[in-house]
N, C-alpha and C positions, 0 to 999 in steps of 0.2 A: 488493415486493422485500424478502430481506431482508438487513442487512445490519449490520455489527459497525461502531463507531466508537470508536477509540483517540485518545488525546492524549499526545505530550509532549512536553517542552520543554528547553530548555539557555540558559545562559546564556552572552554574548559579549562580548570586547570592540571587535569589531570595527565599524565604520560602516555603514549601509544601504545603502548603494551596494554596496557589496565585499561582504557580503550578500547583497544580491540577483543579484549581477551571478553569486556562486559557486553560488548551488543554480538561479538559472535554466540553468547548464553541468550540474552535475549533475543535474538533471533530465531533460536534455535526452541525455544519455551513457548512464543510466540506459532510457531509452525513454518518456521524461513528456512528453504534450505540453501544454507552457501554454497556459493558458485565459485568463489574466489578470492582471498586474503591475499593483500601484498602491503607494502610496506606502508603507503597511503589511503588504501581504499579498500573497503570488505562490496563486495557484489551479492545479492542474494536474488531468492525468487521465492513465489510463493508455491511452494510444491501439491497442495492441494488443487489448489485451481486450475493447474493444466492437467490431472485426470477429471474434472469434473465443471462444471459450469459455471460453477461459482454462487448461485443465486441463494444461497443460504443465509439464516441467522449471523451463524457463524462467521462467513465469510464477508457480511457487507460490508464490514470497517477493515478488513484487511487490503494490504498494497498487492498488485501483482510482481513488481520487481523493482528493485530498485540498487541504491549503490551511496555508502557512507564515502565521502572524503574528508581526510583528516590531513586539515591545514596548519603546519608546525609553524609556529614564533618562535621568539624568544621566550616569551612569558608565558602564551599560552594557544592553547590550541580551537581552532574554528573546526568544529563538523559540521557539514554538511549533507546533509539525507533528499536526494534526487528519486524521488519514484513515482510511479506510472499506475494510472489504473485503465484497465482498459475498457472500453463501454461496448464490444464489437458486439459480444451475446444478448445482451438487454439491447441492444439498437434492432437486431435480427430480428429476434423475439417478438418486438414493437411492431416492426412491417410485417411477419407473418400474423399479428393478432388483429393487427388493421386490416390487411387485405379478406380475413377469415371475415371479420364484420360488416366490409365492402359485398362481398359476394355471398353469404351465407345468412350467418347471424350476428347480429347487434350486439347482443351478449357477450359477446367476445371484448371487446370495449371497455367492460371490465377489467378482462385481464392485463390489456395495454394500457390503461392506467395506473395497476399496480404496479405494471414494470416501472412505469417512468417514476414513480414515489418511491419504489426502491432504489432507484436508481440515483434519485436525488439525495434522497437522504444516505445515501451509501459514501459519496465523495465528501460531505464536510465530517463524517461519520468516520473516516479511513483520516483525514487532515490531523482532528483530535488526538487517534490512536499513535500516530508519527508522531504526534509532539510530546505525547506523553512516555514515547519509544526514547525522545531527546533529553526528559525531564528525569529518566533511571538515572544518567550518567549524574545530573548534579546531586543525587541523593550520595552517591557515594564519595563527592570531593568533599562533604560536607562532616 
């Protein structure tokens, strides 16, 4: 499979609890389903996309999986948001629409350039939506 891994992070001052308690809602609002809460770290995945392909509206800006860490200070807290998007389907896609236009029809060519414009615009598209996943928490220290 393959697949892009992004990192970043924000700093808070808000508690772990109220932390956690906020992105397990938006995650959950979002379409995330948790995988796994523990003391430092919420794990999610994106429950849509593995029954389905993903190649929607809907789905271009969203993360396949990913995993919050929550870095305790003294004074305040670093999250960190690690997640993945995977490119395997739009990659597949792309050689079945090339080889259809190698062997077949040219017309096809078409559609392997839409993949790859979706495709592109799909990862700074999903970068946005994470930062603005990061931007919830400081509405509420505020």
């Amino acid at each position: 499979m393959v697949k892009l891994t992004y990192r970043i992070s924000k700093k808070t001052s808000l508690n772990n609890e109220i932390i956690k308690c906020k992105l397990v809602d938006l995650l959950g609002q979002n379409g995330y389903r948790i995988v796994n809460v523990t003391k430092d770290k919420i794990v999610f995945d994106n429950k849509k996309k593995e029954n389905g392909w993903g190649l929607t509206a809907n789905e271009a800006n969203k993360m396949d999986a990913g995993e919050f860490d929550i870095i305790d200070s003294e004074f305040e807290r670093n999250i960190t948001l690690t997640y993945r998007l995977s490119l395997t389907i739009p990659l597949i896609l792309f050689v079945i629409f090339v080889l259809v236009a190698i062997f077949f029809d040219r017309g096809t060519l078409f559609f392997a350039a839409g993949i790859v414009l979706f495709t592109l615009l799909s990862i700074p598209l999903t970068k946005l939506r994470s930062e603005d996943l990061l931007d919830e928490l400081d509405k509420i220290a505020q």
